[in-house]
N, C-alpha and C positions, 0 to 999 in steps of 0.2 A: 615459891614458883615451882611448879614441875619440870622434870629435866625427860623429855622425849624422842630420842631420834626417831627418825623417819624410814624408810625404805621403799623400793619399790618391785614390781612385782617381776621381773624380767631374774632376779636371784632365783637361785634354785632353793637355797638354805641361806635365811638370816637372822643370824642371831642378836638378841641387843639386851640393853640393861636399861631399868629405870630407877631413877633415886626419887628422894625428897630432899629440896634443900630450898634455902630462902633466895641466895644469888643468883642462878645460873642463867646464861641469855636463853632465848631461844633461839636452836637450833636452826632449825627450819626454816630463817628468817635471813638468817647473814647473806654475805654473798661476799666470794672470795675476790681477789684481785691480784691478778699475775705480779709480782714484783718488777720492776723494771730496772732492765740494765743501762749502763754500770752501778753495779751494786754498791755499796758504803765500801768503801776505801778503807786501809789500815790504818792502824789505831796511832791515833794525835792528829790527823787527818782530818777537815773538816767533813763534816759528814759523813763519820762513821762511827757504829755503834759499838763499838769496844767498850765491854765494863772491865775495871782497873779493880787487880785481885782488893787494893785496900778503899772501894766503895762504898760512903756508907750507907747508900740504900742496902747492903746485902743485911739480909736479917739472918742469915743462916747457911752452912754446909753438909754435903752428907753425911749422912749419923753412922753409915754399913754398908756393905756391900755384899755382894753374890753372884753366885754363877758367873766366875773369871774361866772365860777361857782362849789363855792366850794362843795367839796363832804362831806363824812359822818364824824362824831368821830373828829369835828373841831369846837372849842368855838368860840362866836362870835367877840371875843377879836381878833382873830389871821385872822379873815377874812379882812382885811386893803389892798385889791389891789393898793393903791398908793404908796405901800413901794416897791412895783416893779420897780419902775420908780427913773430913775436916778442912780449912782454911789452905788455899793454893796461895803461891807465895810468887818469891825468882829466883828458887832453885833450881837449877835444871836438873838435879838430881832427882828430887824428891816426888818421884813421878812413877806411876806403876804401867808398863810397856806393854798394847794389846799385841804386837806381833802383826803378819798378814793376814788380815781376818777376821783376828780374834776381837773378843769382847767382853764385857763386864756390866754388871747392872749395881747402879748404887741406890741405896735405900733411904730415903728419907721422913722422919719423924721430931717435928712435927711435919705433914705432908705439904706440897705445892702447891700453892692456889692460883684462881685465873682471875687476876686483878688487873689494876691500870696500866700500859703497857708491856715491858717484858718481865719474866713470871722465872725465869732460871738462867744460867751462863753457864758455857763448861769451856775451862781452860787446858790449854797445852802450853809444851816448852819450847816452843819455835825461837831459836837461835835470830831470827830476823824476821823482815814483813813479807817475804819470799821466799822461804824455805817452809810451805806448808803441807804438814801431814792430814790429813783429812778423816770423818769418819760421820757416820749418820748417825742422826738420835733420835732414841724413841723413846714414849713415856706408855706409865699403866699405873691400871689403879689398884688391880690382885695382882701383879707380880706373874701373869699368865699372859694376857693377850694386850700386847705391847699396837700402839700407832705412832708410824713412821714423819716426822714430819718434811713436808714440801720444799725440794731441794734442788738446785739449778748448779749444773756445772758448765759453763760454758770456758773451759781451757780447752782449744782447739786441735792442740795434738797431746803426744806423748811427752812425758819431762823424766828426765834422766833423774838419776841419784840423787843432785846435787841442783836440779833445773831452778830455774826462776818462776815464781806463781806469782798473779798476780787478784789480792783480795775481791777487785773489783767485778772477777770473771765469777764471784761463788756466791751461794745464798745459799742459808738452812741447812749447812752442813758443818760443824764443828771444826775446830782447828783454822779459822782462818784469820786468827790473830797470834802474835809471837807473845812470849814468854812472860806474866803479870796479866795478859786482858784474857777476856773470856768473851766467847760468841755467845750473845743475848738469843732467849726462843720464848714466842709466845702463844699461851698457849690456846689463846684464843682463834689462831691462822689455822688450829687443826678442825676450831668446827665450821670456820668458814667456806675451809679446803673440802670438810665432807659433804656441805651442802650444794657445792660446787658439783663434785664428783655423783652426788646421784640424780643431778638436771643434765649430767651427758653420759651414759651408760657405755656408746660407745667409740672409742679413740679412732681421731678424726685425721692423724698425722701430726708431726712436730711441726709444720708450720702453722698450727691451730693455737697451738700455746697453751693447748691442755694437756690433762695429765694425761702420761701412758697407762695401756689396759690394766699393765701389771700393779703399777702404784695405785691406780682407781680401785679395782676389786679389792687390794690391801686394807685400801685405808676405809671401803663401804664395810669390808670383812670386822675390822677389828676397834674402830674407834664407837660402836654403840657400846663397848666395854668400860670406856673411860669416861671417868667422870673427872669435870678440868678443875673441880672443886677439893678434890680429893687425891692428886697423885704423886704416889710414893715409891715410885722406880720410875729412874731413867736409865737407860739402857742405851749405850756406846758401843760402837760397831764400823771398826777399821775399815776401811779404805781400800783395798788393793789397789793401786793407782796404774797399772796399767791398761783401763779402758773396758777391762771386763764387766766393772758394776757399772749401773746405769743410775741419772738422776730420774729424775718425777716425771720426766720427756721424754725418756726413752734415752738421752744423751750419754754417750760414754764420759765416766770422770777421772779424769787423772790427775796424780799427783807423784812427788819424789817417788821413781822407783826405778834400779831394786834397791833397796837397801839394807843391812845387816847389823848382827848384835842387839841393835833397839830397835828394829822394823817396823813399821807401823806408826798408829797414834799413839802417845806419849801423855797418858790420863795426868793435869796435875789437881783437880780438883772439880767441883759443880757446886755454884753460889747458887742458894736460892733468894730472889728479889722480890718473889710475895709466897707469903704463905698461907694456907688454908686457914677459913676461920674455924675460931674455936667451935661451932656449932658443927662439925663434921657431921653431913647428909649420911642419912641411914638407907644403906644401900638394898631393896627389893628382891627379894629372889627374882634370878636371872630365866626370865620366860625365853622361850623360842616358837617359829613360827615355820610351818614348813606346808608348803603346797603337796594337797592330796588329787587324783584322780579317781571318779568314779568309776562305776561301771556303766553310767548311762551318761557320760559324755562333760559329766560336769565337774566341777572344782569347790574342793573343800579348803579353810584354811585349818591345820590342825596346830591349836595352841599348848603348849607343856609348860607345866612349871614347878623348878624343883621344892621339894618339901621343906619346909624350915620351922621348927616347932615352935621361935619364937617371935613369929610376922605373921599378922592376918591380912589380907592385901584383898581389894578388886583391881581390876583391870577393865578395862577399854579397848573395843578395837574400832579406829576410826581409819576413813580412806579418803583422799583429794584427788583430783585430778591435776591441779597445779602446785600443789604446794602450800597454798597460800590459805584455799578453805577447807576445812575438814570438816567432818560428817560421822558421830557414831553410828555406827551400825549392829554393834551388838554390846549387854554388859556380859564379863564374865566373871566370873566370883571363883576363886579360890578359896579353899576352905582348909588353910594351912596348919589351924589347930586343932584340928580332928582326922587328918588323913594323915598315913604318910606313905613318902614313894614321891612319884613322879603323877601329875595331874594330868591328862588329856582334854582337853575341850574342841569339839567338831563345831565351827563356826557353819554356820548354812551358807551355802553357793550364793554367790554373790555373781549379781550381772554384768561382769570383767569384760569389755568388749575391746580396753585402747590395752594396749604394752605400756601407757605413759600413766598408767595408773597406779599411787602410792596409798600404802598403806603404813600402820603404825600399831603399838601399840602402849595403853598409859596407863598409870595408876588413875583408879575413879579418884 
């Protein structure tokens, strides 16, 4: 099956990626659904999803890491990004400390796949079911353009050093299980979230229940990069818990703060729960699409695509008005074993008349 995100025309520049692979859903199709609160409860809790470091669904840990860089209020002792890697435990020791801020991306081989339920867990050393350090996660598939997943903070004020959290107030954000469980992510909620995010373009207010402008454009910006079949960084990214980062809503998130010597989240490991099949999708040079302006009042779409001496590839540009039916309207052919450089294709003016109109583009 072909794997094609969507877009639509109200972007200025979108860029996207297309693969080949036999599983992938289609995109274009899902439809997200707000999580609802109270979220899963801490771990032994009925109804909560805590995965227990020695689960034996886990088929795997990360293989590496990169780009550690930790943030403020964190001794040089607790800086040890190799205690990332491999099997989390209940040491509270054996944990590598991002700091305020800071971050680190672990690498995994074989990579993450987008199977039956949840797809990865990343654990911390939380001392209790309310003492939680927090931090957002992202995944990718080149190790470049990272998408954030969908994340709800509703703790109502500020919590001290030392405050009480309570699981129930958090969703889609790391750390909201003590020391042994890991907070489960799937990775299927990201293409849900995108197809969500490009049927409302623009943020309606937090009592709408949709995403803020800034996570929408994020997540329209950078998840035609990832493929859920294929990904081999997750990338973890502290918390400052005094209200300055925002969730998916625009909501301010807080968590213990301030605090010192081990500041921050408290990486102890990331379980992977399905992995990629063996038939790893062979990824397409990465086309882009960018709106031209004539001199006579009209609109070109102008297609590029990088050079790659070993892919011969067509493409497709097709467009819907809903979503639902699509429409080619031109083939374009790439002719990747005989050029090299960057391809340009001027697509002819197309009769654009709604803002609600989506375009794409696919492999033939």
């Amino acid at each position: 099956m072909l794997n094609f995100p969507c877009f639509f025309k109200n972007a200025a520049i979108i860029v996207l990626i297309s693969t080949l692979e036999l599983n992938q859903p289609n995109l274009c199709a899902a439809q997200y659904v707000r999580p609802e609160h109270p979220f899963p409860p801490a771990a032994g809790q009925p109804g909560s999803t805590a995965v227990a470091f020695n689960n034996p669904a886990i088929l795997g840990w990360a293989t590496g890491y990169k780009d550690y860089h930790p943030g403020g209020n964190v001794d040089s002792i607790w800086q040890t990004p190799e205690r990332a890697i491999g099997p989390a435990g209940t040491d509270f020791t054996d944990v590598v400390v991002l700091g305020d801020g800071g971050s680190i991306t672990l690498v995994f081989d074989p990579p993450i796949g987008n199977g039956p339920g949840f797809d990865f867990a990343v654990f911390e050393n939380s001392f209790s079911d309310t003492f939680l350090e927090l931090a957002f996660v992202e995944v990718s598939s080149d190790g470049i353009h990272f998408t954030r997943f969908p994340n709800y903070s509703l703790t109502p004020a500020p919590v001290g050093g030392f405050g009480i959290m309570d699981a129930r107030m958090i969703y889609g954000l790391a750390g909201k299980y003590r020391l042994g469980f890991g907070t489960p992510f799937d990775l299927q909620e990201l293409a849900d979230a995108f197809h969500w995010a490009l049927s409302k373009p623009v943020w309606e207010g937090p009592q709408s229940a949709e995403f803020s402008q800034q996570y929408r454009d994020a997540l329209v910006t950078t998840f035609p990069f990832l493929d859920l079949n294929n990904v081999r960084y997750v990338r973890i990214i502290d918390i400052i818990g005094d209200g300055s980062a925002l969730d998916a809503e625009g909501f301010s998130i807080y968590d213990p703060h301030p605090t010192l010597i081990t500041a921050g989240f408290d990486l102890s490991g990331v379980a992977v729960l399905n992995q990629a099949e063996s038939n790893t999708p062979t990824a397409l040079p990465t086309p882009s699409l960018t709106w031209v302006d004539n001199d006579n009042g009209t609109q070109d779409l102008m297609l590029q695509i990088p050079f790659d001496p070993s892919i011969h590839a067509q493409y497709q540009l097709a467009l819907s008005t809903d979503l639902s039916i699509w429409t080619v309207t031109n083939w374009v052919t790439a002719e990747l074993l005989q050029h090299a450089g960057l391809h340009q294709f001027a697509v002819s003016a197309l009769p654009v008349e709604s803002d609600a109109l989506f375009f794409r583009v696919e492999p033939r």
